[in-house]
C-alpha positions in Angstrom: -37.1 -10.7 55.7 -36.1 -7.2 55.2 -35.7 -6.2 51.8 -33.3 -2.8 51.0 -32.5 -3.6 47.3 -34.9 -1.1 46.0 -32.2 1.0 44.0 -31.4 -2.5 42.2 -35.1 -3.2 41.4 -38.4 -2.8 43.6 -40.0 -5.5 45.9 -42.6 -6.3 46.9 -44.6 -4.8 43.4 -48.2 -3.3 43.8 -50.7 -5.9 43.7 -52.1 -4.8 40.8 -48.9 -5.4 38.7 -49.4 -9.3 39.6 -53.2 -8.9 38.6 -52.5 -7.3 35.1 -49.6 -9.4 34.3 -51.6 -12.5 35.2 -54.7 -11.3 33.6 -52.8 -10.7 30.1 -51.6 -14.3 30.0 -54.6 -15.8 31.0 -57.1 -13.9 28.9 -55.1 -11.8 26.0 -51.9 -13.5 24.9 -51.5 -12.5 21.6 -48.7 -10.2 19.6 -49.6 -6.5 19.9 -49.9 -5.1 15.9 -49.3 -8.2 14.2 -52.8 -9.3 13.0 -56.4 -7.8 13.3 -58.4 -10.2 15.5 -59.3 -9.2 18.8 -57.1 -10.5 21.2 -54.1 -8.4 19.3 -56.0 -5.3 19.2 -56.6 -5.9 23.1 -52.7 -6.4 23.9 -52.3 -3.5 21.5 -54.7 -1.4 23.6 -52.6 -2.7 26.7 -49.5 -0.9 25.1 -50.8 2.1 24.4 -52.5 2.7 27.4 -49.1 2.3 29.6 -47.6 4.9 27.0 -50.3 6.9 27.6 -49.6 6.6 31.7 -46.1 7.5 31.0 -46.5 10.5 29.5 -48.5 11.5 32.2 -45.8 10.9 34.4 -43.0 13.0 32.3 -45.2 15.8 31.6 -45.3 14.5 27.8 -47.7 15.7 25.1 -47.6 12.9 22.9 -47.7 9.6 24.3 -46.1 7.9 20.9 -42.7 10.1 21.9 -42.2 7.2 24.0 -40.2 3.6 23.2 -40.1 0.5 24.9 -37.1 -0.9 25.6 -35.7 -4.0 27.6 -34.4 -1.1 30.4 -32.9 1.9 30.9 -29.3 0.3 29.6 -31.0 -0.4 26.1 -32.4 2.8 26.4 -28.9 4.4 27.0 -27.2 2.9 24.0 -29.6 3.3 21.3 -29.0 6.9 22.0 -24.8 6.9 22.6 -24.3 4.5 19.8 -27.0 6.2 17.5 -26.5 9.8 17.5 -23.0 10.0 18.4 -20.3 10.3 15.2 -16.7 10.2 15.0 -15.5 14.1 15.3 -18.6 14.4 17.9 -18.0 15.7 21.8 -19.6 14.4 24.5 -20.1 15.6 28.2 -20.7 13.3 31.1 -20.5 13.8 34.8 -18.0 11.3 37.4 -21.4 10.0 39.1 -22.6 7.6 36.3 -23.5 4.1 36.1 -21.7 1.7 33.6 -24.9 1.9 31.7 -23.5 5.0 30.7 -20.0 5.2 30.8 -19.5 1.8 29.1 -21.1 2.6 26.1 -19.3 6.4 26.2 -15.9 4.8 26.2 -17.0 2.2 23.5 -17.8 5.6 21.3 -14.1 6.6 22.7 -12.6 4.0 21.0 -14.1 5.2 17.4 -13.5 9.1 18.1 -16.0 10.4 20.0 -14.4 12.5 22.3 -15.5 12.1 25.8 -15.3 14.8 28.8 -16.2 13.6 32.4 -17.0 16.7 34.6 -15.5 15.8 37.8 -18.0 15.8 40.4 -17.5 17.0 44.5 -16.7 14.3 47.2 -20.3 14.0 48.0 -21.4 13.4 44.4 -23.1 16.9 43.6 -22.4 18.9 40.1 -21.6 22.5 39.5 -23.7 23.1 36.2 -21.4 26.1 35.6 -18.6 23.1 35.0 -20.6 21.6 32.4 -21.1 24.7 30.6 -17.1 24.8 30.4 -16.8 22.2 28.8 -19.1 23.3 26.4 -16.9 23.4 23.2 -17.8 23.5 19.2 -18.2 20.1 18.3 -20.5 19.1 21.5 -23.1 17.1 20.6 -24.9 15.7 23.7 -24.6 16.1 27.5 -25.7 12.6 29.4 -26.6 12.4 33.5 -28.0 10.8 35.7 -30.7 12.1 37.5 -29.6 10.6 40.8 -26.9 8.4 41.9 -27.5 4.9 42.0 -24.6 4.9 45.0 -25.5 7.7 47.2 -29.0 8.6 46.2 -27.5 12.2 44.7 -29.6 14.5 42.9 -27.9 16.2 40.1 -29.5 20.0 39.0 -31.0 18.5 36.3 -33.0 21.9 35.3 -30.3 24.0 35.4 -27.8 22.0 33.3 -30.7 22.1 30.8 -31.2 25.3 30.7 -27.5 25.3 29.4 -27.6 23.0 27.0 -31.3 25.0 25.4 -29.2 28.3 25.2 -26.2 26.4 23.9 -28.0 24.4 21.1 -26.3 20.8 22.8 -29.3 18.0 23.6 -29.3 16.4 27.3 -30.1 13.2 27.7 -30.9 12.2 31.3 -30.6 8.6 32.8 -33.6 8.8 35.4 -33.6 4.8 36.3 -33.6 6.1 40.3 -36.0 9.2 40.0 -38.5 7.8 37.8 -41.8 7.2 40.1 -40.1 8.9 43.0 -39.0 12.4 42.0 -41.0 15.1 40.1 -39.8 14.7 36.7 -41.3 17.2 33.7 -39.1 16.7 30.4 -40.5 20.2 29.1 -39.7 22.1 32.3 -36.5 20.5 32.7 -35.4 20.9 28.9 -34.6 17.4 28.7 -34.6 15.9 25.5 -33.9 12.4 25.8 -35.2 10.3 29.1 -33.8 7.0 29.6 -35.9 4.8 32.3 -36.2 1.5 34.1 -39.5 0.1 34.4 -38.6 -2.3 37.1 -37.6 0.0 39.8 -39.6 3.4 41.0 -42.3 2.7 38.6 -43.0 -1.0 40.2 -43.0 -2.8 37.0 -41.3 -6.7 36.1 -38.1 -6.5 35.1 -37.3 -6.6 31.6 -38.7 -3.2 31.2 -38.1 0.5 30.3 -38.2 3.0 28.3 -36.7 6.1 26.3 -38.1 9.3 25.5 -37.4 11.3 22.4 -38.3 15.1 22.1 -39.9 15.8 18.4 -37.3 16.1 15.6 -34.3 14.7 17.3 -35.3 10.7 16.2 -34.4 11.9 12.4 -30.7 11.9 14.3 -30.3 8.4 15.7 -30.1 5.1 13.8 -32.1 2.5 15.8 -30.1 0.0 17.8 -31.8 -3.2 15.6 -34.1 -3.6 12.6 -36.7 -5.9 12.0 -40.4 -6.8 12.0 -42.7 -3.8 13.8 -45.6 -4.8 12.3 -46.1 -1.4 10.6 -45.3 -0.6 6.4 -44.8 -4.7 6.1 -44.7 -3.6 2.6 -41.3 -2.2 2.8 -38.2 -4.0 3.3 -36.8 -0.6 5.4 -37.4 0.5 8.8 -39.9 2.9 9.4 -38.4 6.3 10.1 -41.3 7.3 12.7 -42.0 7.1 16.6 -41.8 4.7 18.2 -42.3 2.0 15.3 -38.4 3.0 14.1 -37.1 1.6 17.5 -39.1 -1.0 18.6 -38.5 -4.0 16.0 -39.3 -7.8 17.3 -42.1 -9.0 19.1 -42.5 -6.1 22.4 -42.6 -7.5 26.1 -46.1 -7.4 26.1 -47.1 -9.4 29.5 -44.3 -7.0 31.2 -45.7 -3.6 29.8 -48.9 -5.0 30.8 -47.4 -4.5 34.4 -45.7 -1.8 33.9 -48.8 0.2 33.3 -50.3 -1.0 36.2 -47.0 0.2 38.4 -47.2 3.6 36.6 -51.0 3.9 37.3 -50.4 2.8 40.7 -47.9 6.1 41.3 -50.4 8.4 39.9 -52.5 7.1 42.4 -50.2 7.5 44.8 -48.8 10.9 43.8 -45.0 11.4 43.2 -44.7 14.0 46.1 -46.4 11.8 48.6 -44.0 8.8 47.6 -41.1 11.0 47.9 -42.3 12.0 51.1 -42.8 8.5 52.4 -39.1 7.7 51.1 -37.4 10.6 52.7 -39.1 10.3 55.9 -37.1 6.6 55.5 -34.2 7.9 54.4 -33.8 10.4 57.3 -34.2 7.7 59.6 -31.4 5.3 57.9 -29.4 8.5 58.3 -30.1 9.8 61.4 -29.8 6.2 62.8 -26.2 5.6 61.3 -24.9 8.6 62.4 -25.3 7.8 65.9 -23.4 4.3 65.3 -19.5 4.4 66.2 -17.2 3.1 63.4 -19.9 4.0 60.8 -19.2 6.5 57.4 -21.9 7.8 55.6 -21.3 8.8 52.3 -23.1 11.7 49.9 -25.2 14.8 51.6 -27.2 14.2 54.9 -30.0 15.9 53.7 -33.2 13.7 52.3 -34.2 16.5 50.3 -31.1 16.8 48.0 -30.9 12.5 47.8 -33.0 9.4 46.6 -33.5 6.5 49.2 -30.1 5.7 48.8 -27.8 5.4 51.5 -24.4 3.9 51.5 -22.3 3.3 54.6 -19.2 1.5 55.3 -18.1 -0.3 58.9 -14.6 0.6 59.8 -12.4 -2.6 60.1 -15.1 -4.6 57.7 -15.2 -5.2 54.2 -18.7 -4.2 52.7 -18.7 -7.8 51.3 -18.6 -9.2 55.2 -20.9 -6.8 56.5 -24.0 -7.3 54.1 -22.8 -11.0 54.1 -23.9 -10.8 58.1 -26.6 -8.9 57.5 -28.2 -11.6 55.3 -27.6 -14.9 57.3 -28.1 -13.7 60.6 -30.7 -11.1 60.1 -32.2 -11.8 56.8 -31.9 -7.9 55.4 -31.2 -8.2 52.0 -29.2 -4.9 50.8 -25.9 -4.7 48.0 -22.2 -4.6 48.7 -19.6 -3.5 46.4 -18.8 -1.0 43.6 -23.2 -1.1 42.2 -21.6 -1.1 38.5 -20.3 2.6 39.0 -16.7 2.5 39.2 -16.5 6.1 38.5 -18.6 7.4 41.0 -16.8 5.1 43.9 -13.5 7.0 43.0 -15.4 10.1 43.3 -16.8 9.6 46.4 -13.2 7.8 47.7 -14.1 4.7 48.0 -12.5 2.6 45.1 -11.9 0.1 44.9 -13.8 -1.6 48.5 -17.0 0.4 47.4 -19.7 0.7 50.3 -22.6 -1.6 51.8 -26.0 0.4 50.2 -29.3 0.8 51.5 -32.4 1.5 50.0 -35.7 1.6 51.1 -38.5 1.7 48.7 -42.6 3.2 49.3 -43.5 -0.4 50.8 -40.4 0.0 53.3 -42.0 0.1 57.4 -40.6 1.8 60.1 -40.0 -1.1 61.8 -38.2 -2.6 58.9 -35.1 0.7 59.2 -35.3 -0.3 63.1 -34.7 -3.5 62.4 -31.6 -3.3 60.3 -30.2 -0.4 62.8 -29.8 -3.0 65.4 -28.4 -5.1 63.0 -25.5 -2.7 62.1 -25.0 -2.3 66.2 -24.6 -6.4 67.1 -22.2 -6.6 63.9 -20.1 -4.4 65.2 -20.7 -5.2 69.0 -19.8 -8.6 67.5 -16.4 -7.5 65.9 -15.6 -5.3 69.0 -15.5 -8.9 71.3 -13.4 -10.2 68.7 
């Protein structure tokens, strides 16, 4: 089996990431903060130390700046449906996920007014249109870091650099740059970081994460209340990091091996991942490109993308084509729209979508070989027919 699903969620995971998860059920077990006897301490020790990891990761000083959430969605919506007010302006790009938009066009319907930045053909963003759009009552600029479609990298930096000088805060949806991409939230000016746990970072899903810069937490009203463990006394939430957002019993087993997926990229190193995943992604282009009746979509250059490649087959539906690619060569890839509607009529391909390839770190050569000659026979196939 080939496996090129790796922008939905990563697989195979480090072997570690088994061990630790495996290890906290068999041996720890108990609720993190919820009593004083060993084995809670332990799992709480487990918690911290991923939050420590992570803030390695983002270039963050203080690990407790960081909250667990479910994933990157959850992460998403505690700040849209949080900070945002009715009056409010917000400032999105036409390269985001559902995660993002859905939630944006919920805040629509209660007067938050919403301004999509129209983004070029190939999915990249002119920061000089987001600063356009800059008006009085803009509160918050939200983007993804890359597209989950074609792997685009948006300029990130420079858009922050805007919304610094312009006193706006940027929140960035990093779910496909997280563990593959250089991310620094200070260098970047980035001062909210939603991230998925279960994809670049190689941890189970059910996992992820938001960063808040200091000060801007006074500002958002936590998505649910409840039990943290933390001022029992009080029958109100606690109003401090990361206590305020994370009410209910925490995914400990899954943070357990999320820190061992973060630990096992700064093992790695970022820069040689990327390297590893752009030396695939080259290939997946380069390869495509020399196919008749194939379309590429987004830049051809690796260094200006993600491993994320979408195609399309002329005279095929991207439906048929990754059905074929399944039950007669076992590469597992995703047809279809990926949940961003928005992005597809960017790119022009509403409402078909595109058949999406993406590699991960664990990805062989032989594997991108493989599912070349795949793409050939499917449409050597539908040539005799």
């Amino acid at each position: 089996m080939i496996y090129l699903d790796n922008a939905a969620t990563s697989w195979p995971k480090p072997e570690a990431v088994y061990q630790a998860m495996d290890n906290f059920m068999r041996h720890t077990g108990a609720n993190p903060g919820r009593s004083a006897h060993q084995l809670s301490i332990e799992a709480g020790r487990i918690i911290y130390e991923t939050r420590e990891s992570l803030s390695m990761l983002f270039g963050i000083g203080d690990p407790m700046r960081i909250v667990f959430t479910s994933n990157a969605t959850e992460a998403l919506n505690v700040v849209i449906r949080g900070l945002l007010h009715p009056g409010d302006h917000v400032i999105t790009s036409s390269m985001e996920h559902n995660s993002v938009m859905r939630p944006l066009r919920h805040m629509e319907k209660l007067g938050v007014e919403v301004t999509v930045v129209k983004c070029s053909s190939e999915g990249f963003l002119n920061p000089h249109d987001v600063e356009q759009a800059v008006g009085p009552h803009t509160r918050l600029v939200i983007l993804n870091h890359a597209s989950n479609v074609v792997g685009t990298l948006l300029p990130v930096a420079e858009v922050g650099q805007i919304t610094r000088r312009r006193g706006v805060l940027l929140m960035i949806d990093a779910a496909q740059t997280m563990g593959c991409y250089p991310v620094d939230v200070e260098e970047m000016h980035i001062d909210l970081l939603a991230f998925s746990g279960h994809k670049g970072l190689y941890g189970p899903q059910g996992t992820g994460g938001l960063y808040i810069r200091k000060g801007i937490e006074s500002s958002i009203e936590p998505l649910k209340y409840g039990g943290t463990g933390s001022r029992s006394e009080h029958e109100y939430q606690p109003d401090f990091l990361p206590d305020k957002y994370e009410s209910g019993t925490p995914n400990t087993v899954g943070l357990a091996g999320l820190g061992a997926g973060v630990r096992f990229v700064l093992e790695q190193g970022v820069n040689e991942i990327q390297k590893r995943e752009q030396v695939l992604t080259r290939s997946i282009i380069d390869g495509l490109k020399a196919i008749p009746g194939v379309t590429i979509y987004g830049d051809s250059d690796p260094r200006k993308r993600v491993a994320v490649v979408s195609f399309n087959i002329s005279g095929l539906i991207p439906s048929e084509v990754a059905m074929q690619l399944e039950e007669y060569h076992q590469i597992m890839c995703r047809p279809g729209l990926h949940c961003s509607p928005i992005a597809h009529k960017t790119l022009g391909t509403f409402p078909q979508g595109t058949i999406r390839l993406s590699p991960g770190y664990f990805t062989s050569d032989d594997d991108i070989e493989g599912t070349l000659e795949a793409v050939r026979r499917i449409i050597a196939t539908k040539a005799r027919f």
